[in-house]
N, C-alpha and C positions, 0 to 999 in steps of 0.2 A: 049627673055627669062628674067623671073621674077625671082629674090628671096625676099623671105621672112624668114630674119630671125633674125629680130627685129623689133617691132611696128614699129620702124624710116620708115623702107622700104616701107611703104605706107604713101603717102600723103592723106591730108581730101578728097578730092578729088578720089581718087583708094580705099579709106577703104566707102566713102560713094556708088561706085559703087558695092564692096564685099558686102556689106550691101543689098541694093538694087535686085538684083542679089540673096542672099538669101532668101529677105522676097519673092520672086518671084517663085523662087524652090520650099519653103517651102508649098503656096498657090495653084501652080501648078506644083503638080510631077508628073503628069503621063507626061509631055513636055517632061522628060528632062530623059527620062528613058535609053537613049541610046544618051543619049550626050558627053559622053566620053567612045561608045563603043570601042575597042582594046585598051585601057591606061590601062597602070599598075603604082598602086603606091605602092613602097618601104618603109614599117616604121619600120624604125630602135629606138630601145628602150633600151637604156642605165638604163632606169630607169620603172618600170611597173605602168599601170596606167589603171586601169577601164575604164574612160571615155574617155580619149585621142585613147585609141587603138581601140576599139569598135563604138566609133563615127564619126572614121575616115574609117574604115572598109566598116561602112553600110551607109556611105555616098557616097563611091566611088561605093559600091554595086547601089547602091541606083540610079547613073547616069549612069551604064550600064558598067562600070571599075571592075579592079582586082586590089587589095590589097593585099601585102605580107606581113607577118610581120616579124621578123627579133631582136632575143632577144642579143642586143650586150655583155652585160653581160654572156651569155653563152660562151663565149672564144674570144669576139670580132673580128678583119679583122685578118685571119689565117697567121703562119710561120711568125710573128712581121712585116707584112705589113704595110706601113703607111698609116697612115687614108685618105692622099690625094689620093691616086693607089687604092685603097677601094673605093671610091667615085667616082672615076673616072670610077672604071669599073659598078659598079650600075648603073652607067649615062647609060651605054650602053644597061641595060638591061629593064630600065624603062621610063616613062614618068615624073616622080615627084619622090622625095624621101620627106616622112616628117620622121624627127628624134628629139626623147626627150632625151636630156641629159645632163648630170649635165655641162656642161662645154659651155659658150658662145664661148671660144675662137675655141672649137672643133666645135659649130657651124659655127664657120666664116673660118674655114678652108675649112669645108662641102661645103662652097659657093665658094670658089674659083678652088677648083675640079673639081664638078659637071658642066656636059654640061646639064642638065635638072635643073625644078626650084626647089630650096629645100625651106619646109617650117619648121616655128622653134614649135616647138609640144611641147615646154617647156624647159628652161634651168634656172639655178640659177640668172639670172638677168630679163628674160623674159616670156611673157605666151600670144604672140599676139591672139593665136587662142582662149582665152577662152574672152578677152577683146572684140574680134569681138562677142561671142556669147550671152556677157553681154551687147551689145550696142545692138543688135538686140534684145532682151529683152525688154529692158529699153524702145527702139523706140514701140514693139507693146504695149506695159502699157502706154502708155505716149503720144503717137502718135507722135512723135518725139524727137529730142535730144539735139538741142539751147538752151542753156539759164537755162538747168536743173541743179539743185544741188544734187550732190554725194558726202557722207562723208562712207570713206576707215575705217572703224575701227579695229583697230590691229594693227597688225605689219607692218607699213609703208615701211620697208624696203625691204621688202620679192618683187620677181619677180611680183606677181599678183598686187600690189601696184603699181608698176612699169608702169606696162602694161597699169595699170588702168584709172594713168595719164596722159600716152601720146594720149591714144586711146580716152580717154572721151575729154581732152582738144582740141585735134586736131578736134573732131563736136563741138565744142564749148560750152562745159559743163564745171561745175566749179567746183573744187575735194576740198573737202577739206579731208586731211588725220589726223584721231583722231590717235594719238597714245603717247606712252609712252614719257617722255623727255630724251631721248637717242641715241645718234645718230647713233647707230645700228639700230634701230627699229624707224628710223623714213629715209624719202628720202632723198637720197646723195645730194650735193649743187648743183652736175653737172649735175642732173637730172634734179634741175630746174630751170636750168639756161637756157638747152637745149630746156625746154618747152614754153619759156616766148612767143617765137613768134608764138605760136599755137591762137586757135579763142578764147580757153575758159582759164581759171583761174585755179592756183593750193595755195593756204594754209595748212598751217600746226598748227594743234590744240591739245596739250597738255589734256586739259579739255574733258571729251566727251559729259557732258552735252551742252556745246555751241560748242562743234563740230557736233554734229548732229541737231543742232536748224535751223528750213527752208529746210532740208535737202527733196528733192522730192525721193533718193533711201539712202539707208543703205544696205554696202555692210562689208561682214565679210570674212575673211578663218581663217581656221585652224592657233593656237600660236604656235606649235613645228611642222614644214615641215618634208620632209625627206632629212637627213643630218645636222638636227641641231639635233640632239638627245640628245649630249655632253651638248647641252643649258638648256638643259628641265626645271630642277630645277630653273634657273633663270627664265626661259620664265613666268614660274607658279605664280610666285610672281611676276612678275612684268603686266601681262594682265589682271588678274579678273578685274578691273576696267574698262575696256573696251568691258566686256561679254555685249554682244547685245541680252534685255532682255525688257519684258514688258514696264517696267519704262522708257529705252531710249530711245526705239520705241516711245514715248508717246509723247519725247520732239520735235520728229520731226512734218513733215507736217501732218494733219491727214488723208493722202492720200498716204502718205510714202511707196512705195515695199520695202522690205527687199530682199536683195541677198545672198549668198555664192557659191562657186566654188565649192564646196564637195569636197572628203570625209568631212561631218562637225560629231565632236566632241558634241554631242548632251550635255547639260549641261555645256559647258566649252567655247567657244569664242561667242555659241547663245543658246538659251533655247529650249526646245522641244515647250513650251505655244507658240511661237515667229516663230519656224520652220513652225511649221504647221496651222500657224493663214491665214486669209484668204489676210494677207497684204505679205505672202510671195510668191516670185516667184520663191523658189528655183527649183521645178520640171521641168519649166516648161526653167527654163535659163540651166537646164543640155538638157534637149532637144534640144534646141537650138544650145548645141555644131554642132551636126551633120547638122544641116539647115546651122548655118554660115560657118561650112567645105566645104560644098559643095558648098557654094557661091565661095567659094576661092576657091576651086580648078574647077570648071566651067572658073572662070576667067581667072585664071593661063594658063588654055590647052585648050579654048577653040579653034576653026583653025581659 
């Protein structure tokens, strides 16, 4: 039994066969349409999410599996049960549980509970499953992922930043993250200190002009998450400088994808000219959620 419930939890090596494994799904799915017939998977939602829940849905739809969903927020584990005895009896009733919630330390309890594998569907420090869906992305643009350069622009601090560097450097990609000079809004020291012995490279770039110069992806999310709401007013002045817009796209390679994780803020951290220019992949890396879930959870159960 596997969990996952921070990029760490895979090696180059197990996130290059989740990879793999998806772009193989995603080519041939009528294989794999009863590949995880009788599993059920449990997703528990602290937090609600368009693409997380739906993409995990008709992905497990998709391998011949049943999907529950599970809104924690409606009254959470019932009579003030704790979340270990809560997870422990899910284990009983499922094969997988994925759960998004604000809290990592709730996810690493999740993990010590559970007799089945849990996967982390989002939490304030991490977002492995959308950085799988942006590697597998970047891999069919690119035909590969050595050696490429990704500049993060935004808010460096935020979980998908996060994700970004561990998951791109661990194939050997080399991040650079544009972001404000703040050390909110830019990656912890401990983040990269943890990453140095990955394949690929991380920097940190202030300027966005020479943060995105060479750059083969430009990658954007949303300046106010959910839960920094209290920020907003700062956030606002302090990112327009890093809205991903004609002019910056320009300075990169002239072959450059543009990405975001959606929901995006059309006008505010990327342009609509920019969204829907023919260098962006964003439709097609939200698709992707579901191909690289299914990679991962094929791997997770398979027998």
């Amino acid at each position: 039994m596997k969990h996952v419930l921070s990029d760490f939890d895979l090696s180059s090596e197990e996130l290059g066969e989740v990879l793999s494994l998806s772009a193989e799904i995603k080519g041939s799915p009528e294989k794999y349409l009863h590949a995880l017939e009788g599993k059920t998977l449990i997703m528990l939602f602290e937090l609600p999410s368009l693409r997380t829940r739906i993409s995990f849905e008709a992905g497990m739809s998709g391998l011949g599996g049943h999907a529950i969903f599970y809104g924690v927020s409606e009254g959470g584990f019932s009579r003030s049960e704790t979340l270990g005895d809560g997870v422990a009896v899910l284990s009983r009733y499922s094969s997988c549980i994925m759960a998004r919630v604000l809290s990592q330390e709730a996810m690493e309890k999740m993990g010590e509970s559970a007799t089945v594998p849990v996967i982390n569907g989002m939490t304030e420090l991490y977002h492995p499953c959308q950085n799988m869906a942006d590697l597998l992305t970047i891999q069919e643009k690119k035909g590969g992922l050595a050696g490429l350069n990704i500049a993060y622009v935004g808010d460096g601090g935020c979980n998908t930043a996060a994700s970004t560097i561990i998951g791109c450097t661990s194939m050997g990609m080399n991040v650079t993250i544009v972001c404000p000079d703040d050390p909110q809004y830019s990656p912890s020291p401990e983040l990269l200190e943890k990453v140095k012995a990955n394949k690929g490279s991380v920097k940190v770039d202030h300027n966005s002009s020479t943060g995105v110069r060479d750059a083969d992806v430009i990658y954007t999310d949303v300046w106010v998450s959910a839960g920094m709401e209290e920020e907003k007013q700062k956030r606002m002045t302090m990112f327009p400088p890093y809205q991903v817009n004609t002019e910056l796209v320009k300075k990169a390679k002239p072959d450059c994808i543009v990405m975001h994780c959606l929901p995006a803020h059309r006008g505010l951290e990327l342009t609509s000219e920019v969204m829907d220019s023919p260098q962006s992949v964003v439709m097609d890396q939200a698709e992707n959620r579901m191909h690289a879930q299914k990679g991962l959870l094929y791997w997770l159960l398979k027998e």
